[in-house]
ZAMARGU-4260 file (C-alpha; in steps of 0.2 Angstrom, whole numbers, plus 5000, padded with zeros to 4 digits):
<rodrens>
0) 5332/4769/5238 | 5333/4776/5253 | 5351/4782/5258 | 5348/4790/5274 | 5354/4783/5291
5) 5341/4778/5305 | 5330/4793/5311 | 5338/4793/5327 | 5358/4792/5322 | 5366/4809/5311
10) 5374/4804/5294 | 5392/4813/5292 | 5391/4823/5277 | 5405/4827/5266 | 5417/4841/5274
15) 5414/4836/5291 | 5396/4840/5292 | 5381/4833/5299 | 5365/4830/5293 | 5348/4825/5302
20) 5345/4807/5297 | 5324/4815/5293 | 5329/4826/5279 | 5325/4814/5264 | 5330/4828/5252
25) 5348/4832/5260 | 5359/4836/5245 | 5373/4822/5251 | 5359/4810/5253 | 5353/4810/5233
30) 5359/4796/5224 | 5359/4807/5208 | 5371/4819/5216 | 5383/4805/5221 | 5382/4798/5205
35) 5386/4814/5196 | 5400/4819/5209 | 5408/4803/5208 | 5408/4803/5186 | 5415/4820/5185
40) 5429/4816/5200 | 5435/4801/5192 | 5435/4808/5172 | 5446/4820/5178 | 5458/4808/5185
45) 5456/4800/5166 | 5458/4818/5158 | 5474/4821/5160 | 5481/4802/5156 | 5472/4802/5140
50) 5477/4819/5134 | 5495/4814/5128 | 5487/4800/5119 | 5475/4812/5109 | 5459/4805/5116
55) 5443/4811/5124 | 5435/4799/5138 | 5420/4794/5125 | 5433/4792/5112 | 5443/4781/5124
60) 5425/4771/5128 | 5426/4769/5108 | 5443/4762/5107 | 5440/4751/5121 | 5425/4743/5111
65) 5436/4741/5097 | 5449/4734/5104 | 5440/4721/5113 | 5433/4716/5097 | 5436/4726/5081
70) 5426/4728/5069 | 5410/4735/5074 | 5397/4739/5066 | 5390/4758/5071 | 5374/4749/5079
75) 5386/4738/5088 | 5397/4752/5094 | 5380/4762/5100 | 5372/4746/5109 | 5387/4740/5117
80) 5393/4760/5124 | 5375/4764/5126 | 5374/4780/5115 | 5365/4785/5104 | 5371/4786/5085
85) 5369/4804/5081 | 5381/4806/5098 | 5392/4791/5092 | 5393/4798/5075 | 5405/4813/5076
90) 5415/4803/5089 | 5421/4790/5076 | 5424/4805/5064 | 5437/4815/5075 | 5446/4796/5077
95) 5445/4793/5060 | 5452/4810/5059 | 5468/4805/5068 | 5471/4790/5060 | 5465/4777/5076
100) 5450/4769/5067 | 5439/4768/5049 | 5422/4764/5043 | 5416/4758/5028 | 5401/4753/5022
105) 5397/4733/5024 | 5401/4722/5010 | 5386/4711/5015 | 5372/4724/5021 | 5375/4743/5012
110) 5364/4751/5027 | 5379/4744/5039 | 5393/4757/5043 | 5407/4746/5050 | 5420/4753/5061
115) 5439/4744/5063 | 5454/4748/5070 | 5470/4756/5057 | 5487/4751/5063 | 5489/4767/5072
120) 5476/4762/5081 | 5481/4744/5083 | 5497/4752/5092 | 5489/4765/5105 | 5481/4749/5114
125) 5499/4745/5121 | 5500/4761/5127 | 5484/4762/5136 | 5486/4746/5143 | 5495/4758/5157
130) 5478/4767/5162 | 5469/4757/5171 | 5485/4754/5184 | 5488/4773/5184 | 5468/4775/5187
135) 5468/4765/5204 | 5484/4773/5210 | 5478/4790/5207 | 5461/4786/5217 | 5473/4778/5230
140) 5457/4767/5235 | 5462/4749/5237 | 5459/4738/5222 | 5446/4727/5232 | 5435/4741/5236
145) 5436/4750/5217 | 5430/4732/5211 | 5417/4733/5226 | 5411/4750/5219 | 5411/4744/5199
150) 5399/4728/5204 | 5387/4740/5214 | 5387/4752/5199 | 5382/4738/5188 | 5368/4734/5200
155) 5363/4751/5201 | 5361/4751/5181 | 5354/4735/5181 | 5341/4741/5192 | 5338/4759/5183
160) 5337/4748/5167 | 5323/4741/5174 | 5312/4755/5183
</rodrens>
């Protein structure tokens, strides 16, 4: 995917500086670098909103599973957040810790670990149901352009998926 500008007009590159349009490995220019840039900016807007409530961004990727559509099993949870298990694992084991979630064995297929909500758990979803308002204010983009952004994220996954 080629980012750059055409060869004969300059991009503007973050901090007011410009970069020749013919430089295909310009730093700003990497789709990588965006990519990364972009994650680490926004999980630090999430950071701090999710500390009162206890919870790590993956953990609050967890819970957001769970609360959609509780219970899951561990294969469920991994598919559906895109981790591995052995990543997953100690996850669901600090949230059991804290009282949000437990897992049991499946009644119907032993090899099944099945993760559900407690009540604890149950009850932190009102309160996160202020983070996503509080997201969008902090990046102070217009909602319509953060929706513009997520659609073209899935694309770019779709597409990565697929090479």
């Amino acid at each position: 995917m080629d980012l750059m500008p055409a060869p004969d007009s300059p991009s503007a590159a973050p901090h007011g500086t410009t970069l020749p349009a013919e430089d295909p490995l310009a730093l700003e220019a990497q789709v990588c670098f965006a990519l990364v840039v972009a994650a680490r900016s926004v999980l630090g807007i999430y950071r701090p909103i999710l500390e009162p409530m206890g919870l790590t961004h993956p953990q609050y990727l967890v819970m957001l599973a769970l609360w959609q559509q509780a219970p899951l099993s561990v294969k469920d949870l991994s598919s559906l957040l895109q981790l591995d298990p052995g990543t997953l694992s100690p996850l669901l084991k600090r949230l059991e810790s804290a009282g949000l979630v437990t897992r049991e064995r499946s009644t119907s297929d032993e090899r099944l670990l099945s993760v559900n909500l407690t009540a604890k758990g149950v009850e932190l979803r009102n309160e996160a149901a202020k983070i996503p308002a509080e997201v969008v204010a902090k990046l102070g983009m217009p909602l319509t352009e953060i929706k513009q952004v997520h659609t073209a994220l899935l694309q770019v996954i779709a597409a990565a998926g697929q090479a």
